[in-house]
C-alpha positions as CSV (number, residue, x, y, z in Angstrom):
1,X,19.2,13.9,6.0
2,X,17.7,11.0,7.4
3,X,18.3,10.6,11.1
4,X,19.0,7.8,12.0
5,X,18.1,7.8,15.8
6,X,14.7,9.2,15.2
7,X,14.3,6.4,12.5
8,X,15.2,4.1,15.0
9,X,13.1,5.5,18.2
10,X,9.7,5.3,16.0
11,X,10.2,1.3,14.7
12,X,11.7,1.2,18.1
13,X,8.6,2.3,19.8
14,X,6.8,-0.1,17.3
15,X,8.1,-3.3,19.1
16,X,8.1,-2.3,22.4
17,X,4.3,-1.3,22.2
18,X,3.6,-4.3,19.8
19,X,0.8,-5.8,21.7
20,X,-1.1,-2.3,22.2
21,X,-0.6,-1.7,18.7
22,X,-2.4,-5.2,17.9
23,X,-4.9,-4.1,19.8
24,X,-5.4,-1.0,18.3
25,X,-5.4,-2.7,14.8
26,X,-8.1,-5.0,15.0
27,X,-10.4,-2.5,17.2
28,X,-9.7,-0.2,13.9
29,X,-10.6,-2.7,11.6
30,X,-13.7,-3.9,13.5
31,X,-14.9,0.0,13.8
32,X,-14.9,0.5,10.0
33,X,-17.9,-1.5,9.5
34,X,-19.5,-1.8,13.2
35,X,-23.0,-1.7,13.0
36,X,-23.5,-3.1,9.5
37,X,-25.0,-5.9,8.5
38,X,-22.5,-8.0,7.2
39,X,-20.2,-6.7,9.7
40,X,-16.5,-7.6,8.8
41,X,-17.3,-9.1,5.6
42,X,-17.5,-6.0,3.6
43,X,-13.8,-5.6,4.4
44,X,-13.5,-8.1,1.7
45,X,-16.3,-7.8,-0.6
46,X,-16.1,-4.5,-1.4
47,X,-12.5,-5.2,-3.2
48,X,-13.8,-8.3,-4.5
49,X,-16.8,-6.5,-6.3
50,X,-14.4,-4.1,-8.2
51,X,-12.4,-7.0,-9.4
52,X,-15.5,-8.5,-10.6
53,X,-16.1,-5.6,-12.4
54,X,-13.3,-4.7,-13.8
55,X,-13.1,-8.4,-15.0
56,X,-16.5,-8.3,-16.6
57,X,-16.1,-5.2,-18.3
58,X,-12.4,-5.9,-19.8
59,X,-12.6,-9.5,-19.8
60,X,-16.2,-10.6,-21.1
61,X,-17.3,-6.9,-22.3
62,X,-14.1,-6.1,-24.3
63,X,-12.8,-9.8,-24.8
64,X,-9.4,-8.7,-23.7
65,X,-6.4,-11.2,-24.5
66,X,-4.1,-12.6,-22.4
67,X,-1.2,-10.0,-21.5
68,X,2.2,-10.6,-22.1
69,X,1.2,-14.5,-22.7
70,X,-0.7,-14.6,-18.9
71,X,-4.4,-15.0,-18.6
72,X,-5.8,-10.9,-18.4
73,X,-7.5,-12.0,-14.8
74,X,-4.5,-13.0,-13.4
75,X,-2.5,-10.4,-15.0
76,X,-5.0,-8.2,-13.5
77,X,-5.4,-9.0,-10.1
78,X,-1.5,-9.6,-9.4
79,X,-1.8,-5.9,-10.3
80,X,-4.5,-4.5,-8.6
81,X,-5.0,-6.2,-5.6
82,X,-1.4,-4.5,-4.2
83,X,-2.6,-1.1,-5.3
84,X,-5.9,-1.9,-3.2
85,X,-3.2,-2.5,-0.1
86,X,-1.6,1.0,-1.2
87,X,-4.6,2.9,-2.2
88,X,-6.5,2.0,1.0
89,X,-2.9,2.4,3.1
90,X,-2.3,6.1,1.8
91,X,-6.1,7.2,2.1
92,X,-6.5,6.7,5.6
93,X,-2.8,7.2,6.8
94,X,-3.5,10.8,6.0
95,X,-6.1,10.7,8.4
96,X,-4.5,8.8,11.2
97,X,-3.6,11.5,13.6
98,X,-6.9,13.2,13.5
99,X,-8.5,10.1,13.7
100,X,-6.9,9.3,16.9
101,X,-6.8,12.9,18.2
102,X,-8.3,11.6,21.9
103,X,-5.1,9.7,21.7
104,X,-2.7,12.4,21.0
105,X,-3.3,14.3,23.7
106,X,-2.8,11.8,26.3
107,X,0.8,12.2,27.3
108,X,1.3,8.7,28.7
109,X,0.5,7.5,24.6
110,X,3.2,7.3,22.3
111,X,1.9,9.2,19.5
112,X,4.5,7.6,17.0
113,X,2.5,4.6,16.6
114,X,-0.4,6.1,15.6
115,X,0.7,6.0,11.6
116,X,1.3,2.0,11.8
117,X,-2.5,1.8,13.1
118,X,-4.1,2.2,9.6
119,X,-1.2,0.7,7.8
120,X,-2.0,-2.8,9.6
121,X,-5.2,-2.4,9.3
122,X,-5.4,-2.1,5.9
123,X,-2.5,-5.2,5.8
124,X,-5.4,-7.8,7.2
125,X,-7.3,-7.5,4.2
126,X,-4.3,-7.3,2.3
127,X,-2.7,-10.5,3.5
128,X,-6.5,-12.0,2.9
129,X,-6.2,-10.9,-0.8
130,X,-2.4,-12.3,-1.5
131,X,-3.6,-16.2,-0.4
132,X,-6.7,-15.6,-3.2
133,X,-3.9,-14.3,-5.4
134,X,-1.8,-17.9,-4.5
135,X,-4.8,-19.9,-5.2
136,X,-6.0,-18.1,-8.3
137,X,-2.4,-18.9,-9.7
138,X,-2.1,-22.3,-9.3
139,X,-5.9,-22.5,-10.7
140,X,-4.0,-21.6,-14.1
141,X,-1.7,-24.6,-13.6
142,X,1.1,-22.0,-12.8
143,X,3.4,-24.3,-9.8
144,X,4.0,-22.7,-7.0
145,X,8.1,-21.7,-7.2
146,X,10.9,-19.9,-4.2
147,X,9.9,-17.3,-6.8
148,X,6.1,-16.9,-4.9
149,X,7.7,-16.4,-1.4
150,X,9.4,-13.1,-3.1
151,X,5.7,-11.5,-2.8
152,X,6.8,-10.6,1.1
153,X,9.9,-9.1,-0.3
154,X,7.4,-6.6,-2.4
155,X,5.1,-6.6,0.3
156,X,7.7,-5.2,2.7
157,X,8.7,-3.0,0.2
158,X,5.0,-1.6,-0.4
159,X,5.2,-1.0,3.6
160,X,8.4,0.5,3.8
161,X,7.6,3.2,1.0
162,X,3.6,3.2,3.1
163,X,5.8,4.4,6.4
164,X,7.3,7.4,4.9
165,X,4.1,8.8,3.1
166,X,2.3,8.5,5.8
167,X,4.1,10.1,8.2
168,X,4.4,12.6,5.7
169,X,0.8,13.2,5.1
170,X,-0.7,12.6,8.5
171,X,1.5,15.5,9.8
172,X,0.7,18.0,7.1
173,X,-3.1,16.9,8.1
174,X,-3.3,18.0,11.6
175,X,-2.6,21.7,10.2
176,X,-3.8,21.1,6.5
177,X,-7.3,19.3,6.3
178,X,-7.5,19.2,2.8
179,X,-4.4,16.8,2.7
180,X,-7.0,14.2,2.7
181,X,-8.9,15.1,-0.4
182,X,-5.5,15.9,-2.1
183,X,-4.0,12.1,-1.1
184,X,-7.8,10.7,-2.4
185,X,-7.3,13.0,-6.1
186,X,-3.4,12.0,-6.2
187,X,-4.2,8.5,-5.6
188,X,-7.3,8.5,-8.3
189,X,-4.3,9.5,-10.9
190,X,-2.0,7.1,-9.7
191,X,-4.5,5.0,-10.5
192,X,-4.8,5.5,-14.4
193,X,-1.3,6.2,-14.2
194,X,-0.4,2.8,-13.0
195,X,-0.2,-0.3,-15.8
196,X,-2.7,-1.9,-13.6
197,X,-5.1,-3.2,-15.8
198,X,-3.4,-2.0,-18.8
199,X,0.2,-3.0,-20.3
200,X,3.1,-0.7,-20.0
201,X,3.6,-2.0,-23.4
202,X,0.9,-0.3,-25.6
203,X,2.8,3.3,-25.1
204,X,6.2,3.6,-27.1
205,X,9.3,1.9,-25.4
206,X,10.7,5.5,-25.6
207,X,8.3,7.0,-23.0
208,X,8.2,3.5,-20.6
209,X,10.8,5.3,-18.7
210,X,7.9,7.7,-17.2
211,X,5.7,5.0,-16.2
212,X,8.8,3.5,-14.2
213,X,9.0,6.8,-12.1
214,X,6.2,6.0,-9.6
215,X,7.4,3.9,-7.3
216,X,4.2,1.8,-7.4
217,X,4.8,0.7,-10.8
218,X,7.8,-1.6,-9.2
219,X,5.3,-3.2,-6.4
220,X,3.0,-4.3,-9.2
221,X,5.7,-5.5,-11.9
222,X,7.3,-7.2,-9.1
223,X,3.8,-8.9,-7.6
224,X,3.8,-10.1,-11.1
225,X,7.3,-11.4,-11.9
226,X,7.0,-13.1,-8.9
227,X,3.7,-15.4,-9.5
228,X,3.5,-14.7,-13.4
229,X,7.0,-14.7,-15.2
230,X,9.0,-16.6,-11.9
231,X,11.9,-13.2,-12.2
232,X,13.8,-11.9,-9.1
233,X,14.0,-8.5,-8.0
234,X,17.9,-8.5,-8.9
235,X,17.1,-9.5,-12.5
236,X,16.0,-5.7,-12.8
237,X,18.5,-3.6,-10.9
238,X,18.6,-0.7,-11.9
239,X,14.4,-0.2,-10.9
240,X,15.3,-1.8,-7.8
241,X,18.0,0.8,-7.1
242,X,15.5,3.4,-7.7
243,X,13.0,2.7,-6.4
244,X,14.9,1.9,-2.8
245,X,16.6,5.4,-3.5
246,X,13.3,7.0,-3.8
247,X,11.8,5.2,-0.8
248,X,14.8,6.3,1.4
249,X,14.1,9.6,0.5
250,X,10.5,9.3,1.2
251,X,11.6,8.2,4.4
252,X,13.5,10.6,5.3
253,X,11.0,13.8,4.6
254,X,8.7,11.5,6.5
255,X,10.7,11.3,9.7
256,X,12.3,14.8,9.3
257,X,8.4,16.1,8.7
258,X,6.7,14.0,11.5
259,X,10.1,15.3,14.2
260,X,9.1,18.8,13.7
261,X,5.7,19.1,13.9
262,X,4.6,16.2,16.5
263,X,5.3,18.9,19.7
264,X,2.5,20.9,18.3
265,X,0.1,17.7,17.7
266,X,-1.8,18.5,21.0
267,X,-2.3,22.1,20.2
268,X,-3.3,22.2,17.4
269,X,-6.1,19.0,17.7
């Protein structure tokens, strides 16, 4: 079951060390690419190369259409630039207890925060990425609508359903270190398995019910709906239910997962 009061110490902790946790952030963010050349900038053009990419191959290489009646690029990145956010959220979640292990066994440091590190680290570039997605938009005449502003509904979605895997995996990581490579391969599947840059609509209606199992497929539908086809999250219920069912859940094996083995954090590291 999900408790409640352990739910509610770790987002607790969360505000009360809010400014530490800023700090942490950026001096994460800034460590990834210390001592490059182009310093911070390859936060954002690495993403923006595989974009290109993927435009040039599916766009100019394959002259792909428009998709469900939107322009394939827009189409495109309203889908793939929240699994970048995801993608990079889950890969180094796994990794953000043993990344921080000097951290951990400090007794004075809350090691509960130590999962939101990552995940807000990741969210800069993210955040970046979701204005280029605005102005890409409106650069295909779309107005801007209320309907845009339901992005931060998805986005705290996408961080709600981040939380729980990552306590998850970051746990199973201090004792299991090839919890990383599995999160990299499970995240390579989910991937392909995604309708990121392909429609959900070339497979038979009778198997679209698969597809709607991962919980990712809703994030990028809705990122979508809400630029794209102007569609609230209510308009589709029943995935909403689900996916906020399957997110609880998630939670809840996160929190239950992280209670029990945090005591032996310090031992084991």
């Amino acid at each position: 079951m999900l408790n409640a009061k352990t739910t509610t110490d770790i987002f607790g902790s969360f505000y009360k060390s809010r400014r530490l946790l800023a700090k942490l952030v950026l001096n994460d963010f800034k460590s990834k690419y210390l001592g490059s050349f182009l310093g911070l900038l390859w936060a954002f053009i690495q993403p923006s190369v595989t974009i290109f990419i993927f435009w040039f191959v599916f766009h100019i290489g394959f002259k792909s259409q428009p998709v469900q009646n939107a322009p394939f690029l827009l189409w495109l990145l309203a889908g793939i630039i929240p699994w970048f956010f995801f993608a990079d959220a889950v890969n180094n979640g796994a990794n953000s207890i043993t990344d921080f292990s000097y951290l951990v066994k400090k007794i004075v440091f809350d090691v509960k925060l130590l999962p939101f590190i990552k995940l807000f680290s990741s969210l800069i570039i993210h955040i970046f990425f979701i204005m280029i997605l605005f102005g890409f938009t409106a650069g295909y005449g779309i107005k801007p609508s209320a309907h845009w502003f339901q992005i931060f509904y998805y986005l705290f979605a996408m961080i709600f359903l981040l939380t729980g895997i990552s306590l998850i995996t970051c746990s199973v990581t201090v004792f299991l270190k090839d919890m990383g490579q599995i999160v990299g391969m499970l995240t390579q599947i989910g991937f392909w398995g995604t309708p990121i840059f392909w429609s959900i609509n070339i497979i038979p209606e009778k198997y679209h019910w698969l597809i709607k199992l991962n919980p990712v497929f809703y994030i990028t539908e809705g990122y979508r709906a809400s630029l794209i086809y102007k569609e609230w999250f209510w308009d589709n219920m029943k995935l909403t239910i689900y996916f906020w069912c399957v997110s609880i859940i998630i939670m809840a094996v996160g929190v239950l997962v992280f209670r029990k083995l945090r005591p032996h954090f310090a031992d084991v590291l």
